[in-house]
N, C-alpha and C positions, 0 to 999 in steps of 0.2 A: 570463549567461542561465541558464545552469544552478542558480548557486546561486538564484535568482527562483523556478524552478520548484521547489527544496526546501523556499524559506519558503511558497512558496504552499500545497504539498500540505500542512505542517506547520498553517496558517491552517485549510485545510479540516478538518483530523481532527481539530484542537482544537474549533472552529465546531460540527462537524458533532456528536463524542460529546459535547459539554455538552449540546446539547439532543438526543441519543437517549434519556441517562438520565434526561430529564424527559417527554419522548414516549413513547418504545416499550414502557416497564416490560416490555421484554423479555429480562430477565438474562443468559439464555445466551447472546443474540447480541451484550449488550455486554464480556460477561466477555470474551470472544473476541475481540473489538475488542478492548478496551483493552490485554489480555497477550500477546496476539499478534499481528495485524493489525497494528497503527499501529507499534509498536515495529518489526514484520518491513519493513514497506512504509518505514522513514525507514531502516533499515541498509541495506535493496538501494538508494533513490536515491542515498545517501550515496556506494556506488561508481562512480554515473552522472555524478557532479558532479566537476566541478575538483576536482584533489587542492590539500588546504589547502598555505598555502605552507610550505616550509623541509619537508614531510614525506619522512621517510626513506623506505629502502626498506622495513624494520619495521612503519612505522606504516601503510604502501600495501597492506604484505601481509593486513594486520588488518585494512584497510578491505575488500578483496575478500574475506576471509575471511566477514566479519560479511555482507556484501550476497549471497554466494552462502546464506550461513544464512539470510539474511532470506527470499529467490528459496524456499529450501526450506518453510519455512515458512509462505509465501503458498500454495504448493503446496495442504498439507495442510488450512490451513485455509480457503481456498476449498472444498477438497471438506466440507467440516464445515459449512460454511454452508449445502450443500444439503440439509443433512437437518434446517433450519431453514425448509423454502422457503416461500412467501409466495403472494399474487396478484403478476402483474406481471413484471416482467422478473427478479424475485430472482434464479432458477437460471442464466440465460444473464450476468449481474453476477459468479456467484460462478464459471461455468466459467470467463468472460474475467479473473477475475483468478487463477484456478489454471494455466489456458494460458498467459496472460503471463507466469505465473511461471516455469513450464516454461525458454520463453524468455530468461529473463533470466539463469536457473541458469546457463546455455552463456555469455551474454554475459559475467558477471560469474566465471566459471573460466575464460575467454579472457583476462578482465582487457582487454575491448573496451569502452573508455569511452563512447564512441559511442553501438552499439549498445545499452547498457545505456541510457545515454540516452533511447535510441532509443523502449525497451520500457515504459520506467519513464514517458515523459511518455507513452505510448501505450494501451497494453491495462491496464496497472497503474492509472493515473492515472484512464483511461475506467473501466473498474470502480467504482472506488471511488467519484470522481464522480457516475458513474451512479446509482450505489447511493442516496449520500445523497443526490441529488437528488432520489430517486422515493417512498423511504424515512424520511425524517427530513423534516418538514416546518420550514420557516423561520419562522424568531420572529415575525414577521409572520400565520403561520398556525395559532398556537399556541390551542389554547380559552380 
């Protein structure tokens, strides 16, 4: 179940940036996606997921390390997207994925799989989704 929801998210933000950079010719906000966002939001689900098998304690510790960076840096750039804001739900999109982050930061320094879980298919996930939903028009809606 969990890995499901990691290839899903990974589906969406692959989906989702091919066609922002053909839609939104809005650089700054894909730079930001691309180097930060997508990279930060696949290292914090990473600690949400099943640990791969045979992984030591080493490579567990590296994975909560990476997903508590990742938690930090949805942080930061959540607040960076709002000085990008838009019509629409933009700002309330970019609080809930910096809140969620928040969040997750505690879950993923607990080393609570669960809840990291919990956060990552939750406010992380709703964000992002939300976003591209409202944000990024489907190939179908393309001019």
């Amino acid at each position: 179940m969990r890995r499901r929801l990691l290839l899903t998210a990974v589906a969406v933000f692959a989906a989702g940036g091919a066609v922002a950079q053909v839609v939104t010719h809005d650089l700054a906000v894909q730079a930001i996606m691309a180097t930060a966002v997508n990279p930060a939001a696949l290292a914090f689900w990473a600690g949400g997921n099943d640990p791969p098998e045979g992984e030591t304690p080493a490579q567990a510790q590296a994975r909560w390390d990476a997903a508590v960076a990742g938690a930090q840096v949805l942080q930061a750039k959540g607040r960076e997207l709002l000085t990008h804001s838009r019509p629409g739900r933009w700002d309330e999109f970019a609080r809930m994925l910096s809140d969620g982050a928040v969040q997750g930061e505690a879950a993923a320094r607990a080393k609570d799989v669960d809840k990291a879980f919990e956060i990552g298919g939750g406010p992380i996930y709703d964000a992002c989704n939300g976003c591209h939903k409202a944000y990024i028009p489907s190939p179908a809606r393309l001019p």
